[in-house]
N, C-alpha and C positions, 0 to 999 in steps of 0.2 A: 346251475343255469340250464336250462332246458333248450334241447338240440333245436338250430336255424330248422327252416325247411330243407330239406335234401333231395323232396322231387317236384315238378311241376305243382302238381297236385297239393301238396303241401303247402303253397304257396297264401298266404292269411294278410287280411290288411290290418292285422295288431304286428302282425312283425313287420311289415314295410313301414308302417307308421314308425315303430320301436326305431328302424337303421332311416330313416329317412326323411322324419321330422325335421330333426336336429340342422338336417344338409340345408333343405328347401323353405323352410320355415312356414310350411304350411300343410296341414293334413289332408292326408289323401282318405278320397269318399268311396273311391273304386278304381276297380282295374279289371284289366284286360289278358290276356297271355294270346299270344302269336308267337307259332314255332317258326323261326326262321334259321336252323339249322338242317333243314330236311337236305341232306345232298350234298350239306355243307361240312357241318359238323358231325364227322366222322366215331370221334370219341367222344363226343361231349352231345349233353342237350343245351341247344341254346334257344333263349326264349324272349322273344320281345315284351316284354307285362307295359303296357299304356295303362296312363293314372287319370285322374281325375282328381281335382281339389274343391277343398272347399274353397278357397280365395282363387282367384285369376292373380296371381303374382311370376315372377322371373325362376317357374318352376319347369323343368322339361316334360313334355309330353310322356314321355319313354324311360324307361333303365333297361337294360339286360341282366337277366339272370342266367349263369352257367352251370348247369350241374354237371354230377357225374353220370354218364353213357345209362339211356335205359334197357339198353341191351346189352344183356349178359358177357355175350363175346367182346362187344366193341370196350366193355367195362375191364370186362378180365387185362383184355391186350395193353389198355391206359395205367391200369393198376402196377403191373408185372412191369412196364418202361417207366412208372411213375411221373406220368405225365401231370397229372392231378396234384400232384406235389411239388412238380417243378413250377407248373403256371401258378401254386398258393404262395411260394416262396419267392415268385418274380413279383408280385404285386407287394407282400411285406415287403423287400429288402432293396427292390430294385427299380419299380417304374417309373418312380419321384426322382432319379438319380439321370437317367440315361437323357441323351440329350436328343430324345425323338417323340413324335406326338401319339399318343397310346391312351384308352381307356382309365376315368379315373373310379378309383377303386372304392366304394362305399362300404364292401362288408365281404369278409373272406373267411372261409371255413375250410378245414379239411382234416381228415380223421381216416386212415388207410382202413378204418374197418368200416366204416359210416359211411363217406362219400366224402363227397365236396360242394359247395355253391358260391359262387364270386357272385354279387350284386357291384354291377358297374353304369357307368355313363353310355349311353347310346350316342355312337361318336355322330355327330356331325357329318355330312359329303354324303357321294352316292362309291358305291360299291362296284369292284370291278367284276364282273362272268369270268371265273375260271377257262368256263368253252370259247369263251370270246378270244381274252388273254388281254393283255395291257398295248396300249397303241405305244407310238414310239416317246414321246413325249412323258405319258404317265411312267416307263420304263426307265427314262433318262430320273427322272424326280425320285422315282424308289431309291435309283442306286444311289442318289448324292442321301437319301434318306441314313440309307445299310453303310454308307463307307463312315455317315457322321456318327452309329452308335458304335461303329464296329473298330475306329480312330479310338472312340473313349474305353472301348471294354481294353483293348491292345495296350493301355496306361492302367489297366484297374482292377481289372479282375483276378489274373492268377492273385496278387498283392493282398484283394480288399475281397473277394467271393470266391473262396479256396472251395466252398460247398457245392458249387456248380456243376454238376455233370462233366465228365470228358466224355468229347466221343469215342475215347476207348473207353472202356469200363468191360468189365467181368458182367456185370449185373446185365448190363445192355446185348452184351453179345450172346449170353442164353435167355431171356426176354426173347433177342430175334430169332434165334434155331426152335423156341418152343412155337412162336409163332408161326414160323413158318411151316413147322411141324403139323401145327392145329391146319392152318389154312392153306397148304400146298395142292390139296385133290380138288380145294376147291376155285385156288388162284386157275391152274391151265382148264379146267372146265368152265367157268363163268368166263376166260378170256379167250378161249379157243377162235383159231384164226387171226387173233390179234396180236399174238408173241411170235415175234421172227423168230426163223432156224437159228441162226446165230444165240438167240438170247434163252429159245425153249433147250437148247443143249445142255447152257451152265446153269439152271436156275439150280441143279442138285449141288452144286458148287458153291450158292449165290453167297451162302452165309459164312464161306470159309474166308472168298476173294472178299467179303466187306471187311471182313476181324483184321485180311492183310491191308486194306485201305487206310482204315481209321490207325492199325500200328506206327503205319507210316506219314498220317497228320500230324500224330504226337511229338512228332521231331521240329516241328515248324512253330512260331508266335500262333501264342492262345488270344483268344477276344469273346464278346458276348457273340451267340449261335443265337439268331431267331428260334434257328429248325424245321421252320415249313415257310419259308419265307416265298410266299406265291401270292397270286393276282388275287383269289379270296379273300385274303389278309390285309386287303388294304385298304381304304376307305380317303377316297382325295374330296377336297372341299377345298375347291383352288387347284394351287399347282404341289401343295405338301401335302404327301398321306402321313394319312394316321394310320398306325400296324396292331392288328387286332392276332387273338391268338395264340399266346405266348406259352403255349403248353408242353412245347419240346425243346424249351428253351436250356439248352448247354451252350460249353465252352468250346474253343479248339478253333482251327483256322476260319480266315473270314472267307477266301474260297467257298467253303461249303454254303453259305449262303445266297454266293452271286453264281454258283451253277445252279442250285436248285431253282432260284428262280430265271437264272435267262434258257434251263434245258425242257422248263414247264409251262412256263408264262407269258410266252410272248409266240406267234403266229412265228411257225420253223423260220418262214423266207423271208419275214422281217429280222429273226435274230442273224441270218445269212447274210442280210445285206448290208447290216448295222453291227456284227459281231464285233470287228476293230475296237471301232470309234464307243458304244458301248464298256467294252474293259480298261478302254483310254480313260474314257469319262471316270471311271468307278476308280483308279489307283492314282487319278489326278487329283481328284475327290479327298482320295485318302490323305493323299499329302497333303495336300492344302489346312487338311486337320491334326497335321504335324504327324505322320506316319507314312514310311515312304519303305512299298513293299516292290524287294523284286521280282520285275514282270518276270524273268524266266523259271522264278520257283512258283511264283500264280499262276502260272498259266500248265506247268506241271499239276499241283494241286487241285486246277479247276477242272482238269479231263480227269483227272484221280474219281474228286467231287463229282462229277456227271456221270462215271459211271458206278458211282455208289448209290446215284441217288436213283438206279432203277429199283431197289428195292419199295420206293414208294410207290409207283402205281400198281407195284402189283400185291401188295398189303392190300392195298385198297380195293383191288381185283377181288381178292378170297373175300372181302366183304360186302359183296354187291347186294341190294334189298330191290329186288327183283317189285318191290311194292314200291319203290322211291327212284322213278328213271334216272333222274340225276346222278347216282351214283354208279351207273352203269357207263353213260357218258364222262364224267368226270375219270374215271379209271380208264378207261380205253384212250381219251384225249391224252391225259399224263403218260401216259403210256407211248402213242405215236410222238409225242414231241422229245421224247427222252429217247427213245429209242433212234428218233432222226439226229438229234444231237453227238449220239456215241457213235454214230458212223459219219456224222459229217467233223467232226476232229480227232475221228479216225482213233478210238480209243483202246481197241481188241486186245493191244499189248497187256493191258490190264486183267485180259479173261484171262493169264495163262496163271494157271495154279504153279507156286514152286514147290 
């Protein structure tokens, strides 16, 4: 059988017809490609292809195709976390399963020495700005989103998906030291001015205090991890988003997913005003879907989680394309809101190496 396409470029309408006939039941005459990853999609190309049919029928306008990173670094760094494999194996084994609204999946490939390409649905809604972040409202609706798949992975996964990543792993925590290896002259020079004193101290630290953070997750109830579960990733059409993204998709506490998103994604003085009644909402949430976590070990967990998850903006920092402003913004925003978060719940206990 002869390889899908693996880059934009590649892209043919004998193989769209090939994976797309069958779905829409009518053939396409042509298409389009629009990169709508630029700023977005950090490790991946993501690319909008618009079709064109020969019949006017109940066909959608759009699909997404995702490959693997056209750039060398952004590829390496997905390959070596096996990000590429995670989001190939959440579409086999899992998206049909989870009880949340998520892209559906027409064609999936991936080969660690090839690449990867997911042909999917172009979900429906409008998309949230990262720089903007989620109003309070779309915030409230993620989290009853996160607590209903994060209720079902809590019954299912160690049981039914032993394959899943922990966020401990071996593999994972040199992935991160060579990363941050490769990208460290580059993370304080492209962020320069933008890393408080406090945090430019331990960044030579940063990869030891995470290995001790995630040690100490592994002690707590495992569930499905989004992984990057932020305002990019979500697409509302109403009042229920659909979670796009699925490429860091591990296991391990649910914590890690409702700090990264309320320490990145929501405007500081709104998650200040709203922090409470937000973590009320999310473990009320939870229970209600028959899991009932206590708040004084989440809420240990989620300063744990908020101050692990500074190593995301500043990953993202060493990757700045000084040709694509958005990702200069996008790293410096993750940054200031994560950074306001570890001092507004007061989290330093966590820098002290033992």
């Amino acid at each position: 059988m002869p390889l899908p396409p693996l880059t934009v470029s590649e892209l043919n309408l004998d193989w769209l017809n090939q994976i797309l006939l069958p779905v829409f039941k009518t053939r396409i005459t042509d298409f389009s490609c629009e990169n709508v990853g630029a700023g977005v999609g950090i490790l991946s190309d993501v690319i909008r292809v618009h079709l064109q049919y020969e019949e006017k029928k109940q066909a959608p306008a759009s699909v997404i195709a995702k490959f693997s990173a056209s750039s060398p670094d952004a590829r390496s760094i997905a390959n070596d976390f096996n990000f590429y494999e995670a989001e190939s194996l959440f579409y086999n084994k899992l998206s049909h399963q989870i009880p949340v609204s998520c892209p559906e999946c027409y064609f999936n490939y991936f080969n660690p020495d090839q690449g990867m390409v997911i042909l999917m649905s172009d979900v429906k809604g409008k998309g949230v700005d990262q720089l903007v972040g989620c109003t309070l409202d779309q915030t409230r609706s993620a989290l009853t989103a996160m607590a209903a798949y994060h209720a079902w992975g809590y019954n299912n996964v160690t049981q039914n998906f032993p394959w899943l990543r922990q966020t401990s792993n071996a593999k994972i925590y040199k992935s991160r030291r060579d990363t941050f290896s490769l990208l460290g002259p580059l993370i304080t020079a492209n962020l320069t001015g933008k890393i408080p004193d406090w945090l430019e101290k331990i960044i030579p630290d940063l990869c030891d205090l995470t290995e001790k953070y995630t040690e100490t997750f592994i002690k707590y109830p495992e569930t499905l991890l989004h992984g990057d579960f932020r305002a990019d990733n979500l697409i509302f059409d109403g009042d229920t988003p659909a979670i796009i993204d699925w490429q860091i998709t591990l296991r391990g506490n649910g914590a890690y997913d409702v700090a990264m998103f309320l320490s990145q994604s929501i405007d500081p003085e709104l998650r200040r005003r709203h922090f409470d009644e937000l973590i009320r909402h999310y473990l009320e949430t939870l229970q209600e879907n028959g899991v009932k976590a206590d708040e004084k070990d989440f809420m240990y967990l989620f300063r744990l989680a908020a101050a692990s998850c500074l190593t995301n903006p500043l990953l993202i920092g060493g990757m700045i394309d000084e040709n694509i402003p958005r990702t200069r913004q996008l790293a410096e925003t993750l940054l200031s809101r994560a950074c306001r978060t570890v001092e507004d719940l007061d989290c330093f206990e966590f820098f002290i190496a033992s």
